[in-house]
Phi, psi and omega in degrees: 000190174298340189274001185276141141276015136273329183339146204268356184271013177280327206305179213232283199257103155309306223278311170324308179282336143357257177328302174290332163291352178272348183287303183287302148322354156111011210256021210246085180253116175303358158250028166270101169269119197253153186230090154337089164149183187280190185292301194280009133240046152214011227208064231207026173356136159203030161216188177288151169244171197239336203184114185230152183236101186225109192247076191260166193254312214262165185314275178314293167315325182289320215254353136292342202250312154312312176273352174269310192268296200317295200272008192227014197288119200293152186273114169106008179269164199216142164249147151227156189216081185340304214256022188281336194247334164263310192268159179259354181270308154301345157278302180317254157029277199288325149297280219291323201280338215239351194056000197283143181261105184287006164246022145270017197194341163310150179260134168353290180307136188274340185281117188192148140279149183262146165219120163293091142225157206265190173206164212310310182211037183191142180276130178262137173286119121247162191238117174242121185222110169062258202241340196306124105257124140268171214229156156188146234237121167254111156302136190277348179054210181289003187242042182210162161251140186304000000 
């Protein structure tokens, strides 16, 4: 966490080591685009997206960042989102947007990530702690582009 002096969000070139872990995973593809900078002034889609890492604390950034990527979000595309399970701003955020109550649908362990993927007409929810997942199926509604 933050309180590590390695925590990665510490790192001078962040942006770098990214990019170089999507390399070393097999991702280093040219229609991949890292956006630098805060959510709400670099993060503006207007095409399909395939794959987001949104690892935001506060309300407002998470839940901007859902309504702006979550409709232009790709069938097989993964949103994913680290801080849903810590902060109370990014939970909230993540129940208003998806309507879901997150502690009706959580795996025990508060340490988990959540991953957003879609399918043809519904958001699959998941919760991952290790080997743990549970799963639960959201219409997608009003919340993709035609």
């Amino acid at each position: 966490g933050k309180e590590k002096p390695d925590y990665y969000g510490y790192m001078k070139n962040l942006l770098q080591f990214n990019q170089q872990m999507m390399q070393e995973s097999g991702f280093d593809a040219p229609n991949i685009h890292y956006h630098k900078g805060l959510f709400n002034t670099t993060v503006f889609p207007v095409g399909p997206v395939a794959y987001v890492h949104l690892d935001g604390d506060w309300y407002e950034s998470v839940h901007t960042m859902l309504v702006r990527i979550t409709p232009w979000l790709s069938v097989g595309g993964w949103i994913v989102l680290d801080d849903v399970h810590t902060y109370s701003g990014a939970r909230k955020a993540f129940e208003e947007y998806f309507a879901v109550d997150f502690d009706s649908i959580r795996i025990t362990s508060p340490q988990q990530t959540m991953l957003v993927e879609r399918y043809h007409t519904v958001f699959e929810l998941q919760f991952h702690k290790r080997t743990l997942v549970r799963k639960v199926s959201v219409k997608c509604g009003d919340k993709t582009k035609k």
